[in-house]
N, C-alpha and C positions, 0 to 999 in steps of 0.2 A: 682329582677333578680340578680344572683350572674355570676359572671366573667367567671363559666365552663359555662352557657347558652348562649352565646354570639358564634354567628357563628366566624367564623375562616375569617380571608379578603381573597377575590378570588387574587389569585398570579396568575401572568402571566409572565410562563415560558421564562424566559431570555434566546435568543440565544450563545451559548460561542463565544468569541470575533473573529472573525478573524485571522487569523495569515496574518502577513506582504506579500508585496509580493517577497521580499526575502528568506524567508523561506517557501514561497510553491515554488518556482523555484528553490530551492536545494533539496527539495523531490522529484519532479518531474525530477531532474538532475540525483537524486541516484537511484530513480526507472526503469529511461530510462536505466541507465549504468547496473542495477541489467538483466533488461530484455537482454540486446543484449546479455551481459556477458554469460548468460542463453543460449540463440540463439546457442552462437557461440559454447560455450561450446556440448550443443547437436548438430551441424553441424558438428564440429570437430570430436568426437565418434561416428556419422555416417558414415564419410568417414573413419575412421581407422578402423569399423566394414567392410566395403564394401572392403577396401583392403585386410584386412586379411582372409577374406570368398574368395576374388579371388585366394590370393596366397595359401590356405592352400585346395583348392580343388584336 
């Protein structure tokens, strides 16, 4: 039996390691500030939409 005959060993898929839980609590910090940022951002352009459709009627 030559060396190409030889099955291949079953590998078993390593999970990637973790990240700290510092650095999922600063993702999770930049994504909350991304989302409100968002929020206020489109509240803000709502209510300056809804003033200027009142005064330019």
């Amino acid at each position: 039996m030559t060396n190409t005959d030889t099955p291949a060993p079953n590998r078993v898929a390593s999970s990637p390691p973790r990240r700290s839980p510092g650095i999922r609590r600063l993702r999770r910090t930049i994504a909350l500030a991304l989302v409100r940022g968002a929020a206020h951002a489109t509240g803000a352009s709502l209510v300056g939409l809804l003033f200027w459709w009142i005064t330019h009627r």
